[in-house]
C-alpha positions in Angstrom: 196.9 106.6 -132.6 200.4 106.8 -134.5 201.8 109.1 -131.0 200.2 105.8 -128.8 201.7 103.6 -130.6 205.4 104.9 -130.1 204.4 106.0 -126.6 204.7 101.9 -125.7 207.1 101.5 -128.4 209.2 103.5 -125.5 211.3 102.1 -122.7 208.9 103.8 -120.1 206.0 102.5 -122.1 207.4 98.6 -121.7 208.1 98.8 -118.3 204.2 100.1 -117.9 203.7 97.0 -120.2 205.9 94.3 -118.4 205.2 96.3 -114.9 201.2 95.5 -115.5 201.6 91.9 -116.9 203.9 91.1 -113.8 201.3 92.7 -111.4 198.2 90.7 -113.5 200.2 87.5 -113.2 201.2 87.7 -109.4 197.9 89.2 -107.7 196.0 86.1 -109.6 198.2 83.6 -108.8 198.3 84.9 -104.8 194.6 84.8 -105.2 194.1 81.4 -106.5 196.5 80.4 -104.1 193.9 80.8 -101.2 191.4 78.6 -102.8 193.8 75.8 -103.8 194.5 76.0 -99.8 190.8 75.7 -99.3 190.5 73.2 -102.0 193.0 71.2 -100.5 191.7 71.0 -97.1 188.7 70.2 -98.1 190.2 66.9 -100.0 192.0 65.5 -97.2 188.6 66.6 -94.9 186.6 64.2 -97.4 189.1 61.7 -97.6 189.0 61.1 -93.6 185.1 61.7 -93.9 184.8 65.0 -92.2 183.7 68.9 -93.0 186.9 70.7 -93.1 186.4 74.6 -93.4 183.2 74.7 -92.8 182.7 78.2 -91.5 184.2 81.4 -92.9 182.3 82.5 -95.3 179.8 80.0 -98.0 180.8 76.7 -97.4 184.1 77.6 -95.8 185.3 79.5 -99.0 186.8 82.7 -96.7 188.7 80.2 -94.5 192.0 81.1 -96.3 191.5 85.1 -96.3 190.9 84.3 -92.5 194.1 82.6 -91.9 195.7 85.4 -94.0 194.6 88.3 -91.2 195.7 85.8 -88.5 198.8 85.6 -89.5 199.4 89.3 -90.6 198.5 90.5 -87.5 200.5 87.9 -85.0 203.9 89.0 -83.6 206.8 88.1 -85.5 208.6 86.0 -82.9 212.3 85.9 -83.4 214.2 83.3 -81.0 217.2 85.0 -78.6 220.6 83.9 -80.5 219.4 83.8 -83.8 220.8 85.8 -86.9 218.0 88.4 -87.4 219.1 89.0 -90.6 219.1 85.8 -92.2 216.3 84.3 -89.8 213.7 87.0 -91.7 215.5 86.7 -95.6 215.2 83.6 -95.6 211.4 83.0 -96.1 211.2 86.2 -98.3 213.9 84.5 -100.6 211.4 81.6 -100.4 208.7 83.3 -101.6 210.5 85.6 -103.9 212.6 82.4 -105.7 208.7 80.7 -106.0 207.0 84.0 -107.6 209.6 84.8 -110.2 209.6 80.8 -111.5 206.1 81.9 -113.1 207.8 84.6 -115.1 208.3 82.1 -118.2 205.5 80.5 -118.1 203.0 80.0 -120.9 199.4 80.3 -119.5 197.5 80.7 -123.1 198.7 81.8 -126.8 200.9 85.1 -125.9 200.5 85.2 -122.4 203.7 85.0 -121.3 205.4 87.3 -118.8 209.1 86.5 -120.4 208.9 84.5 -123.4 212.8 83.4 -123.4 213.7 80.5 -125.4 216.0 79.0 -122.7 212.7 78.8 -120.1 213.6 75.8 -119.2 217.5 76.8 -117.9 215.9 79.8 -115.9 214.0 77.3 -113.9 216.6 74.9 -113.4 218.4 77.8 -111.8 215.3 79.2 -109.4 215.3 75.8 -108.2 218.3 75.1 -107.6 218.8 78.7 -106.1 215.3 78.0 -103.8 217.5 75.7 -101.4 219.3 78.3 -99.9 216.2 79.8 -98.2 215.6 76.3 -96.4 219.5 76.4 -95.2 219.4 79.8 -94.3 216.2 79.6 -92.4 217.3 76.8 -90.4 220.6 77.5 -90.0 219.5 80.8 -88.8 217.1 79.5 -85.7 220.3 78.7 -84.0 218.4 75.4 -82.9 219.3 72.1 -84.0 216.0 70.8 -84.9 215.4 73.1 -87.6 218.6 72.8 -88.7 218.0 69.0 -89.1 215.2 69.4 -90.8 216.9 72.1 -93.6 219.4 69.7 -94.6 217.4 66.8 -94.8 214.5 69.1 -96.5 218.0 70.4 -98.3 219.3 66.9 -99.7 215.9 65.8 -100.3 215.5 68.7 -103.0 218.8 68.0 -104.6 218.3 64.5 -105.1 215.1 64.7 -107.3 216.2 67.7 -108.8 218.7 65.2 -110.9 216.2 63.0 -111.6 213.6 66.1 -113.0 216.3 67.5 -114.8 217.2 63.9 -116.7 213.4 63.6 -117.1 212.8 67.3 -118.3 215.7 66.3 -121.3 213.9 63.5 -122.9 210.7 66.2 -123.6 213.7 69.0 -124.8 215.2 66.3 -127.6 211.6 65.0 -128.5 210.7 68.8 -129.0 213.9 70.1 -130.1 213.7 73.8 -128.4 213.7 74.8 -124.7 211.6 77.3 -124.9 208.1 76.5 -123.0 205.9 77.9 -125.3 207.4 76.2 -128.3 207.0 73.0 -126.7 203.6 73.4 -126.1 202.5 74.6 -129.8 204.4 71.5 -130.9 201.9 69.3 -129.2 198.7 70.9 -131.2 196.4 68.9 -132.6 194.9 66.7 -130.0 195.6 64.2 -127.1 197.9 61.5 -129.5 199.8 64.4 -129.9 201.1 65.4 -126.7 204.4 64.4 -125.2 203.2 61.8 -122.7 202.2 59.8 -125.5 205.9 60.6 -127.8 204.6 63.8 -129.8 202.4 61.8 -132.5 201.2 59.4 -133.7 204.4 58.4 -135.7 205.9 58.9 -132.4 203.8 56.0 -130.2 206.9 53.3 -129.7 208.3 56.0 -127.8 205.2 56.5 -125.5 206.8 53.3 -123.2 209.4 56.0 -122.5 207.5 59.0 -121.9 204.9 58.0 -119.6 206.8 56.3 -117.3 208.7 59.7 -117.2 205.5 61.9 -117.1 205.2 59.6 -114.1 208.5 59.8 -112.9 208.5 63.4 -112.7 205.0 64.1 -111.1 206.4 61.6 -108.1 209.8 63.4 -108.0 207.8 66.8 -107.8 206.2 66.1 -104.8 209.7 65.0 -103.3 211.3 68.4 -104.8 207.9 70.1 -102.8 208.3 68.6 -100.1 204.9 67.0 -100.2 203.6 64.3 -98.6 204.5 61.0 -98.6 207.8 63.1 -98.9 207.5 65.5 -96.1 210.6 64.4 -94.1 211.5 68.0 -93.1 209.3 67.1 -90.5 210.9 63.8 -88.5 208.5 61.4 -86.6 211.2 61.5 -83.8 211.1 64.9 -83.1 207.8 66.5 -83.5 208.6 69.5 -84.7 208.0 70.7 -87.9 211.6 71.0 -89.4 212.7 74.2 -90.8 210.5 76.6 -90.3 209.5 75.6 -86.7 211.1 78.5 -85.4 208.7 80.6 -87.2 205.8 82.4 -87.0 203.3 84.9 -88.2 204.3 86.4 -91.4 207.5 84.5 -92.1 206.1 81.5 -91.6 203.2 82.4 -93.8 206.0 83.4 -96.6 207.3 79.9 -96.3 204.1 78.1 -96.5 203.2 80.3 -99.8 206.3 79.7 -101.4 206.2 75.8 -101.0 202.0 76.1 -101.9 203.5 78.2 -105.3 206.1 75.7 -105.5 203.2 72.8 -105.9 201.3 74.4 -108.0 204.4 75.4 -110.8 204.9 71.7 -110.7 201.6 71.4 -111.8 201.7 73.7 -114.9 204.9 72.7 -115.4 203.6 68.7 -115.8 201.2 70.2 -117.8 202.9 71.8 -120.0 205.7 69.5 -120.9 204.1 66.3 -121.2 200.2 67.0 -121.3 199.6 69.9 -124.0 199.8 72.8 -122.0 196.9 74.9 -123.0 196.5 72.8 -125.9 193.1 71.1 -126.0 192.5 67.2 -126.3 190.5 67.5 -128.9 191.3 70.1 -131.7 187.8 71.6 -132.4 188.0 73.4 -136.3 185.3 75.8 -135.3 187.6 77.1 -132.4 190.3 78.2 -135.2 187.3 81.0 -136.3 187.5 82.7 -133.2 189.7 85.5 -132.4 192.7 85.9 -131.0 191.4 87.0 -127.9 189.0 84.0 -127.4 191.3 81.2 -128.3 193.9 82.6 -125.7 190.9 82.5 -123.1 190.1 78.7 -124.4 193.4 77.9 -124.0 193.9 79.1 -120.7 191.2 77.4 -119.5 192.3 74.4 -120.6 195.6 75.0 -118.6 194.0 75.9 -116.2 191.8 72.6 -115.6 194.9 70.1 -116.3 196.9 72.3 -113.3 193.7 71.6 -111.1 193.7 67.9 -112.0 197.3 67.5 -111.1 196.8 69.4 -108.0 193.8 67.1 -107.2 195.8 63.8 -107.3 198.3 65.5 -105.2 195.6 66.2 -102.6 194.8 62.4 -102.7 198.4 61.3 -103.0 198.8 63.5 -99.4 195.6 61.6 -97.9 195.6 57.9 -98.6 199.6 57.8 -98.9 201.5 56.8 -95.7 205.1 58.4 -95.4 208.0 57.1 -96.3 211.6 56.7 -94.4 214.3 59.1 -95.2 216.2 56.0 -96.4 213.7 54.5 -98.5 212.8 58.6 -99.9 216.9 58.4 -100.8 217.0 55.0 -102.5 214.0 55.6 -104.8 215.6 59.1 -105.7 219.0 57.8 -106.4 219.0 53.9 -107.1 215.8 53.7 -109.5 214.7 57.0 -111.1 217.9 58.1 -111.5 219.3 55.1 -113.4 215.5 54.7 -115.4 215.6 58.8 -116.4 219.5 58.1 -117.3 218.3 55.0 -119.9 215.1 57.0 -120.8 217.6 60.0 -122.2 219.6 57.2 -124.2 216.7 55.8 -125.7 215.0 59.1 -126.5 218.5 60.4 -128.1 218.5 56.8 -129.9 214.6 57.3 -131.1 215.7 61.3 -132.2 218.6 59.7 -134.1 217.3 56.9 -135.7 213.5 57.2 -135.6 210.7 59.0 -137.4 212.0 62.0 -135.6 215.5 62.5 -137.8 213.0 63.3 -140.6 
């Protein structure tokens, strides 16, 4: 026992460790990926009052695996002129830049792939570094509508990335640590206690800050996804599906999963910072009996339910939304949650300062 012990004490023993928890973390997450496709599709199908994916499999559930083969086997189609090089990095930056943004986050009680206790800065940057597949990919078509569409899909992103990053500081000074996992434990011990609502009950005046901002950053994540009624890569005028409208077959596929991954981190990430995390509503005292084991599966679960809820209203939020104008997308972003996140960090600094919080 002592000789196992040491063996993952080792360096080859943690890479084993860290290799396995990276591999556990990944294949899930590409697997539930296909059913929050399915899921999704079969939202806006209801919505309009029709089947959706219907075939493939029980009720449709295969449909995604389907699509998957399709798109594995087509032939990569590369357009004469373009920049081979760049035309095929750019959607496996995509996808790379939206699998390695999972690496700090908190699913349960120790599952974490990195627990670093600047979490929060290592997103900022895989954000702010997933723009460059966009411009690469349509700068690399060599064809002007997808290059269009990358800058406007490009500006779009950088716009509400101000805003979420204004938002995500009014959660860092009410919980006093950038660290993800930290921020969730913080918000243990039921509902009134989560950071939506200020972080307690002593907290509450602050609650006319935080939800408006729990609010503000769900609508700024489907602009940062581009997500409907923010898809404007795609322009009404042109018809063409901006970016990636050069693509095809796998590329495209590796574009499509990154922005599907991209959704879906938004979703924890709401969760986590302003609804609990895998903190339950209620804290139950016969859950604190169980072991260690159990209460990470608990949690988990709960996470796990809150990420589908967000997703859900993002569903609905793509069916019964209309679109909105590039112009009207770049005033909300700049003229009014920019200047309400700006005067929510004030008067969450003010609260720390001067409020129950000091203490």
């Amino acid at each position: 026992m002592e000789t196992a012990v040491n063996f993952w004490a080792t360096p080859t023993g943690w890479t084993i460790i860290s290799v396995a928890q990276i591999l556990a973390v990944l294949v899930g997450l590409l697997v539930s990926l296909a059913f929050v496709m399915y899921a999704d599709r079969k939202i806006w199908a209801g919505v309009q009052m029709r089947k959706g994916p219907n075939v493939v499999g029980p009720f449709g559930l295969l449909q995604s695996f389907a699509d998957l083969i399709k798109f594995v086997l087509k032939e990569i189609v590369i357009p004469d002129g373009a920049d081979k090089f760049v035309f095929l990095l750019a959607p496996v930056l995509t996808f790379a830049l939206a699998m390695v943004g999972w690496a700090v986050i908190p699913l349960a009680p120790g599952w974490v792939v990195s627990n670093i206790n600047v979490g929060v800065l290592y997103l900022f940057a895989i954000s702010s570094l997933g723009v460059y597949g966009i411009i690469m990919g349509g700068w690399a078509s060599n064809s002007k509508y997808p290059f269009l569409g990358s800058l406007r899909s490009a500006a779009q992103m950088v716009s509400y990335e101000v805003s979420i990053g204004f938002v995500i500081i009014t959660v860092i000074l009410l919980s006093g640590t950038m660290n993800l996992a930290q921020i969730v434990e913080k918000q243990a011990g039921g509902f009134w206690n989560w950071n939506f609502l200020g972080g307690g009950l002593r907290n509450l005046p602050i609650a006319v800050v935080m939800f408006p901002m729990s609010v503000i950053f769900f609508i700024s994540a489907l602009a940062e996804t581009n997500r409907p009624p923010f898809d404007l890569p795609e322009a009404e005028s042109e018809l063409v599906a901006g970016y990636q409208v050069e693509y095809s077959s796998s590329p495209y596929l590796l574009f499509m999963i990154g922005e599907l991954a991209n959704v879906i981190l938004m979703c924890a990430l709401i969760s986590i910072l302003f609804f609990g995390g895998w903190q339950a509503p209620l804290d139950l005292a016969f859950v604190h009996a169980w072991g260690p084991t159990a209460q990470s599966f608990y949690g988990f679960m709960w996470l796990f339910l809150k990420i589908i809820f967000f997703f859900f209203l993002i569903s609905m939020t793509k069916a019964i939304v209309p679109r909105y104008r590039y112009d009207q997308l770049m005033r909300l972003g700049w003229k009014v949650f920019l200047p309400i996140s700006l005067v929510a960090v004030v008067l969450v600094s003010a609260w720390r300062i001067l409020g129950p919080l000091h203490s």
